[in-house]
N, C-alpha and C positions, 0 to 999 in steps of 0.2 A: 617473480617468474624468472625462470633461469633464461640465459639468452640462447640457446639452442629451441626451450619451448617457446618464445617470444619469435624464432624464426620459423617456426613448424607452423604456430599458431595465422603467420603473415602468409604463407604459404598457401596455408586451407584458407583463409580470407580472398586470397588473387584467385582461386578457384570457383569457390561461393561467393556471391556478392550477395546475395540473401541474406548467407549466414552474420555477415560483417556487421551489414543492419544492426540486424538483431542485436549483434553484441556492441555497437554504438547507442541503439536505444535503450538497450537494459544499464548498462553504465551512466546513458545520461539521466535515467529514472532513481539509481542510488542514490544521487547525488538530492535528492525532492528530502529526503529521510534525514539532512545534517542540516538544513535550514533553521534558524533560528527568526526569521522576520517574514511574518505572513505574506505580505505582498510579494517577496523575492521569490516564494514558493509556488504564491498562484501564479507568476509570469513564467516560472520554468512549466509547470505545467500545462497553461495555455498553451507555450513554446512548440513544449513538446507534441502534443494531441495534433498540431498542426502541422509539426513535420512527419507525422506518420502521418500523416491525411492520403497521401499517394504511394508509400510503401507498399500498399499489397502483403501484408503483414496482419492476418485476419487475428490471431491470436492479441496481438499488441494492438488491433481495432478495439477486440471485445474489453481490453483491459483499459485503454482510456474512456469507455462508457463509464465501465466501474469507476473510475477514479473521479471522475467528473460528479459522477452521483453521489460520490463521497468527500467531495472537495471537502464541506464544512468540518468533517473529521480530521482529515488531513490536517489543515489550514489549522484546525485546534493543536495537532500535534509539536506545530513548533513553536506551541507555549509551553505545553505543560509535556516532557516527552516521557509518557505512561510506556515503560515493556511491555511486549506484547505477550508476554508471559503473564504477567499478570491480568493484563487485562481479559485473555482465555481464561485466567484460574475465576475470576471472576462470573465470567458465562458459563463456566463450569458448575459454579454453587447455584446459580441462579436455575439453572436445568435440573438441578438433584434437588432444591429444593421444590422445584415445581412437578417434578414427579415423584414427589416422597408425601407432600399435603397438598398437593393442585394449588390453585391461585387464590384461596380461601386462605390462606398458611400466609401469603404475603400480602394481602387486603388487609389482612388483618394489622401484620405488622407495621405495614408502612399507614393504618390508619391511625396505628395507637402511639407511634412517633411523632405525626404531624400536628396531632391534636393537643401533644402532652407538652 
């Protein structure tokens, strides 16, 4: 960031302290996504849900419910870190297939793999 934007940016921050939040909490939630060791992920994210606990921040309320419900996904992420690319191209096939032969198309095959 240039330092002209870097000063406009501290500017709107000393105006809004709402705003500032937010972009403290969103910056400290990127940081969940480079984690390499489960535990250090689930303490940032415990961390976090706690300090937005009294923010008044209803958007980044509703998103540490989600996050919470999805810990075990998370928590998987920084073993094996799957693109999110691919993992939509994946619930892509799975939708087209299930509306092209219904779930009769994948009973089938996931029975005739398991068996074989």
């Amino acid at each position: 960031m240039a330092r002209d934007q870097h000063q406009t940016l501290q500017d709107l921050f000393a105006v809004n302290r709402r705003l500032a939040k937010t972009y403290l909490f969103r910056d400290q939630l990127m940081q969940l996504w480079t984690y390499t060791y489960e535990a250090n992920a689930r303490l940032l994210l415990t961390t976090w849900c706690l300090a937005l606990r009294w923010q008044r921040l209803p958007a980044f309320e509703a998103l540490a419910k989600l996050l919470l419900t999805h810990m075990d996904g998370i928590l998987a992420y920084c073993h094996v870190k799957v693109p999110f690319g691919v993992a939509e191209a994946i619930n892509g096939n799975i939708r087209a297939v299930l509306y092209r032969g219904g779930a009769t198309a994948i009973t089938r095959s996931c029975s005739s793999r398991c068996s074989g």
